[in-house]
C-alpha positions as CSV (number, residue, x, y, z in Angstrom):
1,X,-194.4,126.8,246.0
2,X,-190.8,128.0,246.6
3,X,-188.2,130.0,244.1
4,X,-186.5,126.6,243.7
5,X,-189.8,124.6,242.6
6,X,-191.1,127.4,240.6
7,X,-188.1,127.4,238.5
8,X,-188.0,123.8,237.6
9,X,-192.1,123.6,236.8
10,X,-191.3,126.8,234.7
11,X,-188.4,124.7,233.2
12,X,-190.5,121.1,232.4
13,X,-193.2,123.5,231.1
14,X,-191.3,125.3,228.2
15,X,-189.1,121.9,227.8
16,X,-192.7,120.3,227.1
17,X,-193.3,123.2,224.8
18,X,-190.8,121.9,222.3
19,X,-190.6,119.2,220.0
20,X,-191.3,116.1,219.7
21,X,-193.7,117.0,221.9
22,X,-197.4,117.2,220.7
23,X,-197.3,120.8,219.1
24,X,-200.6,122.3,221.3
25,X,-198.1,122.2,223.9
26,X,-196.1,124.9,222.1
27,X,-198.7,127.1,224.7
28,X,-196.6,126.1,227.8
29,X,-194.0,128.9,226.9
30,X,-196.2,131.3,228.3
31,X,-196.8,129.8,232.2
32,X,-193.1,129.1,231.5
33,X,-191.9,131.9,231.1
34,X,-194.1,133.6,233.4
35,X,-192.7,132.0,236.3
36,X,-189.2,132.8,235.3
37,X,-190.1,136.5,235.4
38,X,-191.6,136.3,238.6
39,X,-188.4,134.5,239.8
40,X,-186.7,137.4,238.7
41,X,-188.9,140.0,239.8
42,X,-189.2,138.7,243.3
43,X,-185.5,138.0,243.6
44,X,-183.3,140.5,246.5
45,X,-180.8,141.7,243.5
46,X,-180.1,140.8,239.6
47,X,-177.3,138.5,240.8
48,X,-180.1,136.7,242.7
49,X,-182.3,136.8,239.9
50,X,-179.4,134.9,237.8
51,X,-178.5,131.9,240.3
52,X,-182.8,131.7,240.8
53,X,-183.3,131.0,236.7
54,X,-180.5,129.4,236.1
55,X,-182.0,126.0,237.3
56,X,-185.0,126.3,235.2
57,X,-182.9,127.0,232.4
58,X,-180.9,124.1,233.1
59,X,-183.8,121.8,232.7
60,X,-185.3,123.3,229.9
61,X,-181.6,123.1,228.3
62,X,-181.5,119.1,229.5
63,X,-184.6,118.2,228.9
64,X,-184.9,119.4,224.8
65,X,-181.2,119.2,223.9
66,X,-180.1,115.9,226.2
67,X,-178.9,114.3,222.6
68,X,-176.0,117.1,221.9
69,X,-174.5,114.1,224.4
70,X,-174.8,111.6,221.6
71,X,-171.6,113.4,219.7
72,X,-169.6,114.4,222.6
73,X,-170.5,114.2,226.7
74,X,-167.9,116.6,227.5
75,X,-168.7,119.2,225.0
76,X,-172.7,119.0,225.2
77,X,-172.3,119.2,228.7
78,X,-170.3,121.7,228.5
79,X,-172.7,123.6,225.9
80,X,-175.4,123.0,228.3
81,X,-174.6,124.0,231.4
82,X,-172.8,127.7,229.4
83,X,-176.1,128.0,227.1
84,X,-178.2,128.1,230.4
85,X,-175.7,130.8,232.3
86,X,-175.9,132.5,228.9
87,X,-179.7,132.1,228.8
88,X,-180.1,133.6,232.3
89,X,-178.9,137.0,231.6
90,X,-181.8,139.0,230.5
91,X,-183.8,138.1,233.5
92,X,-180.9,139.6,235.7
93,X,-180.4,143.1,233.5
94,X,-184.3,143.0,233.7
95,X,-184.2,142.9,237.4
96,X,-181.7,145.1,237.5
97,X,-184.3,147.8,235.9
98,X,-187.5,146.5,237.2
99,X,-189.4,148.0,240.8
100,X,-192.9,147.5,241.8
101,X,-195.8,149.1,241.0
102,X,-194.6,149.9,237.2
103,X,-197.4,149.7,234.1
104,X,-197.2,145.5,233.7
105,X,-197.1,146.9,229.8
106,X,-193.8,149.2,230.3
107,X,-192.0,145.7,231.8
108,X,-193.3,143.8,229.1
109,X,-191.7,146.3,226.6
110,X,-188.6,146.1,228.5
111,X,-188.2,142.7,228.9
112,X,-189.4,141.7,225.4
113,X,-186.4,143.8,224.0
114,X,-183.9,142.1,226.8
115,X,-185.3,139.0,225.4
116,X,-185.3,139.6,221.5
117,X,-181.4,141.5,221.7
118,X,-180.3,138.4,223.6
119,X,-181.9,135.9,220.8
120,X,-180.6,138.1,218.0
121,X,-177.5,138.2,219.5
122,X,-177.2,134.8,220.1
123,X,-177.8,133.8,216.3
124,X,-174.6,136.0,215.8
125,X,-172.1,135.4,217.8
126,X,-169.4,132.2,217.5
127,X,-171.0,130.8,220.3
128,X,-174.2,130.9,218.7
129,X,-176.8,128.4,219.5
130,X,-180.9,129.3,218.9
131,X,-182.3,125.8,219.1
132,X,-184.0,127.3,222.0
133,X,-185.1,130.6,220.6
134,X,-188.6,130.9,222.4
135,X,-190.8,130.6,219.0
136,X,-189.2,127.4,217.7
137,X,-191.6,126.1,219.7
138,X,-194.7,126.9,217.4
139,X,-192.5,125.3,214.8
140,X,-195.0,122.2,214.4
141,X,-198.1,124.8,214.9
142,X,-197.5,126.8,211.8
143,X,-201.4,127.5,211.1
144,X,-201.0,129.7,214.0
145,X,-197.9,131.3,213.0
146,X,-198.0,132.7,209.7
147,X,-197.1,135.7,210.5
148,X,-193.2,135.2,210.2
149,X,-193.4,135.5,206.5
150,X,-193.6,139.0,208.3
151,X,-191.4,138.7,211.2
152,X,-189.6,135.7,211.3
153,X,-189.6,133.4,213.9
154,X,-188.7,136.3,216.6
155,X,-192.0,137.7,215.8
156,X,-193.5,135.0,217.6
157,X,-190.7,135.2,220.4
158,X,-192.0,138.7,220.6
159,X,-196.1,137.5,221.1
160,X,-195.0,135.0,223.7
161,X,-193.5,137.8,225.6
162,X,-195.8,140.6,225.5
163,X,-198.9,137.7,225.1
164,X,-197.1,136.4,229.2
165,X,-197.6,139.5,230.7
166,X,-200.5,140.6,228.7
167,X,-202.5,137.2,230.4
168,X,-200.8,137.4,233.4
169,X,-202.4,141.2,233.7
170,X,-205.8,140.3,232.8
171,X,-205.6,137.4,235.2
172,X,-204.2,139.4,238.1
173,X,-207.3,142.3,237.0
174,X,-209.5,139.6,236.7
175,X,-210.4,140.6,233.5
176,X,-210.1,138.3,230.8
177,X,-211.6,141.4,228.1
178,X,-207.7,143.0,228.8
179,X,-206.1,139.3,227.1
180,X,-207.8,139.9,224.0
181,X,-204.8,141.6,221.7
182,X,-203.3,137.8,222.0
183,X,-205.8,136.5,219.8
184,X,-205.0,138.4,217.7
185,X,-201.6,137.6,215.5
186,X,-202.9,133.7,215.7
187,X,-206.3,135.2,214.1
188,X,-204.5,136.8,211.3
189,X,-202.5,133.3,211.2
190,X,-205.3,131.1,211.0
191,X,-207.0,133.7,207.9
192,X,-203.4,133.6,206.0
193,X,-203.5,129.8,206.3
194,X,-206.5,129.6,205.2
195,X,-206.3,132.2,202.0
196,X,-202.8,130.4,201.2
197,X,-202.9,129.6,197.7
198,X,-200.4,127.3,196.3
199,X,-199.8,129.0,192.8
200,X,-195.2,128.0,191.7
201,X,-194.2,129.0,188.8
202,X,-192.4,125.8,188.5
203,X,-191.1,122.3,189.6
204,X,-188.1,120.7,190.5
205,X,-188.4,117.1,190.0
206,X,-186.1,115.8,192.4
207,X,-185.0,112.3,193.9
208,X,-184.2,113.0,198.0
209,X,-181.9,110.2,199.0
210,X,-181.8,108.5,202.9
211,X,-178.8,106.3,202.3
212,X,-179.1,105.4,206.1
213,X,-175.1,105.1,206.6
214,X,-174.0,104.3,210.3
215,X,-172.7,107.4,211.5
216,X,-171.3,106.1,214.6
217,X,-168.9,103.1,212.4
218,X,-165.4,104.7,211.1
219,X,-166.4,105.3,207.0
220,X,-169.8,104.5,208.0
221,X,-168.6,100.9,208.0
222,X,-167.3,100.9,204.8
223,X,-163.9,99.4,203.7
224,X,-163.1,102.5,201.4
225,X,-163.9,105.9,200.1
226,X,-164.8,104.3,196.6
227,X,-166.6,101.6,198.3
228,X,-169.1,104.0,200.5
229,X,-169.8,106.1,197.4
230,X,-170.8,102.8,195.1
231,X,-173.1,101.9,197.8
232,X,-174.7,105.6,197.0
233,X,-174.9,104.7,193.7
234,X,-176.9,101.5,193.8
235,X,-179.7,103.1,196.0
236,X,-179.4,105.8,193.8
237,X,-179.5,104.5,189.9
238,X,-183.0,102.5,190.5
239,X,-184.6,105.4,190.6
240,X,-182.5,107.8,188.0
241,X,-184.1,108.4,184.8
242,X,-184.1,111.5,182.4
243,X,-187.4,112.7,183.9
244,X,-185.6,113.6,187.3
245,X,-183.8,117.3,187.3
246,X,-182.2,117.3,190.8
247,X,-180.2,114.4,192.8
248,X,-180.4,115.7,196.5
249,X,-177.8,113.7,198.7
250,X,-176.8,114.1,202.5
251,X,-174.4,116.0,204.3
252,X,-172.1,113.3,204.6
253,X,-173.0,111.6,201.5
254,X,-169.0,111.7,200.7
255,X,-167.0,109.8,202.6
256,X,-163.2,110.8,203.0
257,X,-161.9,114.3,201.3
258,X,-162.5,115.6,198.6
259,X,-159.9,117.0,196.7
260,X,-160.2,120.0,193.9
261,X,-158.3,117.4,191.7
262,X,-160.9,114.5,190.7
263,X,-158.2,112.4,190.1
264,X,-157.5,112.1,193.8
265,X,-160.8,111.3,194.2
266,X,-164.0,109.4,192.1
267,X,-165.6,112.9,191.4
268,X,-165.6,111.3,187.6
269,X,-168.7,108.9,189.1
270,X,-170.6,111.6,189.8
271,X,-170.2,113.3,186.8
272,X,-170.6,110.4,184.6
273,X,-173.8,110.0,186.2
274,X,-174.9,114.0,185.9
275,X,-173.8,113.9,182.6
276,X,-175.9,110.5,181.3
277,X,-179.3,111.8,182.4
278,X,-179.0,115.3,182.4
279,X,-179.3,115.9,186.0
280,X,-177.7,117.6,188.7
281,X,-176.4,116.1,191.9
282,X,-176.2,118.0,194.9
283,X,-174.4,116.5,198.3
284,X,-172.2,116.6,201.2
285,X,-168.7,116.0,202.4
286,X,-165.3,117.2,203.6
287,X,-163.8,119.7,201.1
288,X,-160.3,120.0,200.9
289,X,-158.7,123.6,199.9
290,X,-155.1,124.8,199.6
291,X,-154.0,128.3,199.0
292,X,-151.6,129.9,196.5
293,X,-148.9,132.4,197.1
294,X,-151.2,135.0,195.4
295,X,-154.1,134.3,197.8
296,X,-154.8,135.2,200.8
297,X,-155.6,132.5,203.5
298,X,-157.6,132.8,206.5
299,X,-156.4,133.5,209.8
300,X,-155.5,130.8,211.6
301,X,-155.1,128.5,209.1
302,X,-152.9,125.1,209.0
303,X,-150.3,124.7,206.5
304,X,-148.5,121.4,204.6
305,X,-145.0,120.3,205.3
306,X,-144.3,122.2,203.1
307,X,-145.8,125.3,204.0
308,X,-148.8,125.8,201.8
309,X,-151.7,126.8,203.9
310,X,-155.0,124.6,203.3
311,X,-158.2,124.1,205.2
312,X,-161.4,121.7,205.5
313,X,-164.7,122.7,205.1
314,X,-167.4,120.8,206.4
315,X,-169.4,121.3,202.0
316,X,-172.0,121.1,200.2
317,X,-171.0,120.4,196.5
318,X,-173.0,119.6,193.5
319,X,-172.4,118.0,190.3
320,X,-173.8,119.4,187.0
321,X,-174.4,117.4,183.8
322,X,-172.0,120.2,181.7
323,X,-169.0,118.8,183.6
324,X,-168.9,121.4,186.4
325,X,-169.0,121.4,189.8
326,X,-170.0,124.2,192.5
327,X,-168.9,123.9,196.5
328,X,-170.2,125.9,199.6
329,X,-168.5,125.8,202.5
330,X,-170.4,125.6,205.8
331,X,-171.2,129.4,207.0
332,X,-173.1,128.7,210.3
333,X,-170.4,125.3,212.5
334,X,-171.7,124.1,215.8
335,X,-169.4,125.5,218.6
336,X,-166.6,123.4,219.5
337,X,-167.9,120.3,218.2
338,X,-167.0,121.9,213.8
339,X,-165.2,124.5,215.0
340,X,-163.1,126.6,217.4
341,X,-165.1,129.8,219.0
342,X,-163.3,133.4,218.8
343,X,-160.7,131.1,217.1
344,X,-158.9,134.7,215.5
345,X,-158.9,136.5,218.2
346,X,-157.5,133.3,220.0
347,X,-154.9,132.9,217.8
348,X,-153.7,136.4,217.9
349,X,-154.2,137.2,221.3
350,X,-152.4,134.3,222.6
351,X,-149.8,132.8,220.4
352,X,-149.8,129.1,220.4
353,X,-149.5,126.8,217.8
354,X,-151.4,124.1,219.7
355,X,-154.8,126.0,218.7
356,X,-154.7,124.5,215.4
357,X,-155.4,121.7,216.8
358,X,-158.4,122.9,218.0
359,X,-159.2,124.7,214.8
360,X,-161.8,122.4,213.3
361,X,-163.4,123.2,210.2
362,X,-163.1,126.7,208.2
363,X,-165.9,129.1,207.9
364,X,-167.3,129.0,204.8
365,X,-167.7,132.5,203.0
366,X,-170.1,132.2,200.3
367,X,-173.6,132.1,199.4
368,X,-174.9,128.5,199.6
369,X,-176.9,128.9,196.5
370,X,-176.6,125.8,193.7
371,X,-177.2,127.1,190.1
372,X,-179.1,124.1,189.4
373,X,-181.3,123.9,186.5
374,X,-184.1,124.4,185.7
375,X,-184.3,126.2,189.0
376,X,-181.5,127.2,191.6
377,X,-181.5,125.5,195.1
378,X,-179.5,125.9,198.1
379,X,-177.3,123.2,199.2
380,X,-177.6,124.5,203.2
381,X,-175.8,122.2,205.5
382,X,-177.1,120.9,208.8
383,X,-176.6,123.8,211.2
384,X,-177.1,126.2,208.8
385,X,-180.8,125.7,208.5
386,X,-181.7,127.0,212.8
387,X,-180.3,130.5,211.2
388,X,-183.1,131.8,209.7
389,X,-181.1,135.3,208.7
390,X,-178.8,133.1,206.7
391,X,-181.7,131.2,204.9
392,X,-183.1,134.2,203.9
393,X,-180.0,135.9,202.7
394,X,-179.9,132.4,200.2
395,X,-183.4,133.1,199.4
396,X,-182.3,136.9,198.5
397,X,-179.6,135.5,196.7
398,X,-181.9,133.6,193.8
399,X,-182.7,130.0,195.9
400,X,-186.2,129.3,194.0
401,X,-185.8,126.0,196.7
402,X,-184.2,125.8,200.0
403,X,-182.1,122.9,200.0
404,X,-181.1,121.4,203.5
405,X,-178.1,118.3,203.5
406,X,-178.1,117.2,206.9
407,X,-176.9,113.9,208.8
408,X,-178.3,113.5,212.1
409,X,-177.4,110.6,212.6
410,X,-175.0,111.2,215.5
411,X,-177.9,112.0,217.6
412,X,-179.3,108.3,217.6
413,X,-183.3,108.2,217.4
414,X,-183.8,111.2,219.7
415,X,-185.8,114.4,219.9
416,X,-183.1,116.2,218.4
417,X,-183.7,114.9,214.7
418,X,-187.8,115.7,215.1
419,X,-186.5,119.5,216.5
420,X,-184.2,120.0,213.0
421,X,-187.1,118.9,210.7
422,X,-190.0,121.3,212.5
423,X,-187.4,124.1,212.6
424,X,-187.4,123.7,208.5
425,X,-191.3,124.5,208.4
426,X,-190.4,127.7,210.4
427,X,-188.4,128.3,206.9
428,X,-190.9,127.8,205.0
429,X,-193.0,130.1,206.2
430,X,-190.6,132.9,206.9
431,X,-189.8,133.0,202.8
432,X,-192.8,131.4,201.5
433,X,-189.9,128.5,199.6
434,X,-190.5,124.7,199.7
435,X,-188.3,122.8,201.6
436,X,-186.5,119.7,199.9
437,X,-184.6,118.0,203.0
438,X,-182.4,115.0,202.8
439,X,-180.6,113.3,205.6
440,X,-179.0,110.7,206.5
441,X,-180.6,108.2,208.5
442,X,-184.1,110.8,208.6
443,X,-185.8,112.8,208.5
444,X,-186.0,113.7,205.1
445,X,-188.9,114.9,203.2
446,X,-190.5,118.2,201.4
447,X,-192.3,120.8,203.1
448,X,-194.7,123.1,201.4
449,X,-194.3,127.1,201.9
450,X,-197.1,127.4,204.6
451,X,-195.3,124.8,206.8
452,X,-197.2,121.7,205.8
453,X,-195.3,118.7,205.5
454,X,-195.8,117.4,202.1
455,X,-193.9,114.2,202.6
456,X,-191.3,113.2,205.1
457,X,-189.7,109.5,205.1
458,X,-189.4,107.5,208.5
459,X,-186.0,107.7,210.4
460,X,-183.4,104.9,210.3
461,X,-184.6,103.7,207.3
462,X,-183.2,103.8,203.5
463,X,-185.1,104.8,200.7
464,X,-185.5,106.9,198.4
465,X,-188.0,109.6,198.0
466,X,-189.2,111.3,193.9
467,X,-190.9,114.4,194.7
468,X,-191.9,117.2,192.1
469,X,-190.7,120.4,194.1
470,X,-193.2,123.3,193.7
471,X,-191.2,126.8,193.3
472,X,-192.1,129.9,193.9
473,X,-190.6,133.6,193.6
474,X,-192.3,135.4,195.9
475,X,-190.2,137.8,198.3
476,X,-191.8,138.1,201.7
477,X,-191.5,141.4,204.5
478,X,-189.1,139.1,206.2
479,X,-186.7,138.1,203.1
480,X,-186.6,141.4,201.9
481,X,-185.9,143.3,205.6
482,X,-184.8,140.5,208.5
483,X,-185.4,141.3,211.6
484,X,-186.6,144.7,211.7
485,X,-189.1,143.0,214.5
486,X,-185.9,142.9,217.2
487,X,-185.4,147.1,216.3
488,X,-188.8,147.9,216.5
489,X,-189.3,146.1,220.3
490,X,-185.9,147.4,221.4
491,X,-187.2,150.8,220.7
492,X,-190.5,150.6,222.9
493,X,-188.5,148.8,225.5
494,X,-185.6,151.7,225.5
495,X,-188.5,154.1,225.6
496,X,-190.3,152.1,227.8
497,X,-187.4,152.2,230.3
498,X,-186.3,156.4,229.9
499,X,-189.7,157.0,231.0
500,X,-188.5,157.1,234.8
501,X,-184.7,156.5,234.3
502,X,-183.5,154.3,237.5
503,X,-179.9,154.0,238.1
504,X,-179.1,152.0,241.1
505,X,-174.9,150.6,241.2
506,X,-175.9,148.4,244.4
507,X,-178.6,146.5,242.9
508,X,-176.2,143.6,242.4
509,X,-175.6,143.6,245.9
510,X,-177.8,141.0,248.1
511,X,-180.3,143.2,250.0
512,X,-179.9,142.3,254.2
């Protein structure tokens, strides 16, 4: 088998590791990824290693994230074929370090902290994108992954790694006795599942609402702003009755903006409705926010005719029976398509007004947190929820229940609506919180703290799901410290690679 054909098998085979696919295939990251660092190890120089990958990558990219078309073909091609390049770089800095005949367990370290700097990194930067962080794709296999109330999902990027070479030595020794220390972090997975014992300290009756709006009509289809929001309403009331605590709406459950003013907009519904059954309402929408002469804006920032700066912010709001409101705005906007990348910098390195055209959304600031009673939820939007830092930050900030508002309906009925709902279960785990998830069209549902699904509602349908939310206050090793798993692996690796330190300015150069 040639470089070229080992790169797209290893690319099908981690592609078929991910959802929607069946979730024993979540295994196939391991041959997968083998054959990429063989690619790379075999390759004449690290720029060799990088044009070798990059076509694996590319189908792996295709292949699981195809629907990022559905919103935009120029920009999810675009996101594509950069995520790939992007992707490709820590098999050609491995390359760069690697020679033969080195311990296979001092390039595992190595490239295990390559691999878990670039996936760190790449949940931080403004071009940030970890669908395809390697251990989303245990997400539907959480009896075997328990551990990331530990580690967090990098903690099982981290086995995949060191459990490739690991079998890959054992194979290559013949020895199958040397692939035993892979058992083991699914062992402890399987026990933890299987002590798990579902104790809250509360519930949070709560009515999840799949209104099923078109995404793809102007206003969902709807003639007005008032119109789209009594249509809410009526799926909504049915069901309403003093027993229920918690409304949970979509991300766009709001069509139009929404103004701080509630006479500019029917905010006064909303309230009515908190106010008659004692509830509160959480949902979505475009915020509207201006700023005084005594505050300070954000940079860039568009301003009125007049000159007053304002911005949008892709929101979560909620609705509380006292007559008060709470908004989030949207920390964690999908590159390009919510919001300029490096759009500061941009703006001050190259003047132009024209990039305010480009601006998009503002970055929300604040915690996402909704002091819903009896117990606080967050009101996470969409996006948000594939950063599993910025969940647990929530969690640190008093969520008893993470709360994701979410539309995917822009995707159509593709893979990439099954990929968002398994990734929740990953955030389950992680802080040991249930997960109450409504979107738009699907799939919406509640997820228990060891990952089980506890109920999930079809997709493209409407309804209307009552659910009595366990909570829980328990603070895992990964709430409490992050990713302390990504330090710990850099330092081997760094170790790792001092022990012979090999400095060699030509490896980039093609070998004759």
């Amino acid at each position: 088998m040639t470089a070229w054909q080992r790169s797209l098998s290893a690319g099908l085979l981690l592609a078929a590791a991910f959802p929607p696919f069946p979730p024993y295939l979540a295994i196939l990251t391991l041959p997968g990824l083998w054959l990429l660092i063989r690619i790379a190890e075999e390759s004449d120089s690290a720029r060799h290693a990088l044009a070798m990958v990059y076509p694996g990558l590319l189908v792996w990219n295709i292949a699981t994230t195809y629907w990022l078309a559905m919103a935009t073909v120029g920009g999810g091609v675009a996101a594509i074929l950069a995520n790939a390049a992007v992707m490709s770089i820590p098999f050609g800095l491995y390359r760069l370090w690697w020679t033969a005949g080195r311990h296979p367990l001092r390039n595992a370290s190595v490239f295990a902290a390559l691999w878990l700097l670039f996936e760190w990194g790449h949940h931080k930067w403004d071009l940030a994108w970890p669908w395809l962080t390697l251990g989303n794709a245990f997400s539907n296999a959480t009896p075997v992954i328990q551990y990331v109330e530990f580690t967090g999902v990098l903690g099982v990027s981290a086995w995949i790694v060191f459990g490739t070479f690991t079998l890959a030595w054992a194979y290559g020794k013949r020895d199958w006795r040397l692939s035993a220390p892979v058992l083991i972090p699914p062992a402890l997975s399987l026990l933890l599942w299987a002590m798990w014992t579902d104790t809250p300290v509360g519930r949070l009756n709560t009515l999840i609402v799949q209104p099923n709006f078109d995404s793809y009509q102007r206003m969902s289809g709807f003639r007005t702003e008032a119109d789209a929001l009594d249509s809410l309403l009526s799926v909504i009331r049915p069901e309403l009755d003093d027993a229920v605590d918690l409304v949970l709406m979509p991300e766009n459950s709001l069509e139009g903006w929404v103004f701080p003013d509630p006479q500019r907009f029917p905010n006064p519904d909303l309230l009515s409705e908190a106010s008659r059954h004692d509830v509160s309402i959480v949902g979505g929408g475009t915020y509207f926010k201006s700023w005084g002469s005594d505050e300070r804006a954000p940079h860039p920032h568009r301003t009125t005719g007049s000159g007053q700066p304002y911005g949008m912010y892709n929101a979560g709001m909620a609705w509380y029976p006292d007559g008060g409101t709470q908004v989030y705005g949207k920390r964690r906007l999908v590159p390009l398509v919510e919001r300029l990348p490096f759009a500061g910098f941009l703006s001050r390195a190259i003047p132009w007004d024209g990039w305010l055209d480009w601006l998009g959304f503002e970055k929300g600031r604040e915690s996402a947190v909704m002091r819903t009673l009896p117990h606080t939820i967050s009101a996470l939007v969409c996006y948000d929820s594939v950063f599993p830092d910025w969940v647990r930050r929530n969690v640190k900030d008093g969520a008893a229940v993470i709360g994701i508002i979410t539309n995917d309906g822009w995707w159509g009925d593709t893979g990439g609506h099954e990929q968002h709902f398994a990734y929740a279960r990953l955030r389950a785990v992680e802080t040991r919180r249930s997960v109450a998830r409504s979107a738009n069209n699907g799939i919406s549902g509640v997820i228990l703290p060891d990952g089980t699904v506890h109920i999930r509602t079809a997709y493209w349908t409407q309804t209307v799901l009552r659910a009595s939310v366990p909570v829980y206050d328990t603070m895992t090793l990964y709430t409490r410290f992050g990713d302390w798993i990504v330090w710990l692996v850099a330092a081997i690796g760094l170790g790792a690679a001092w022990l012979q330190p090999r400095i060699d300015t030509t490896m980039f150069k093609r070998k004759s």
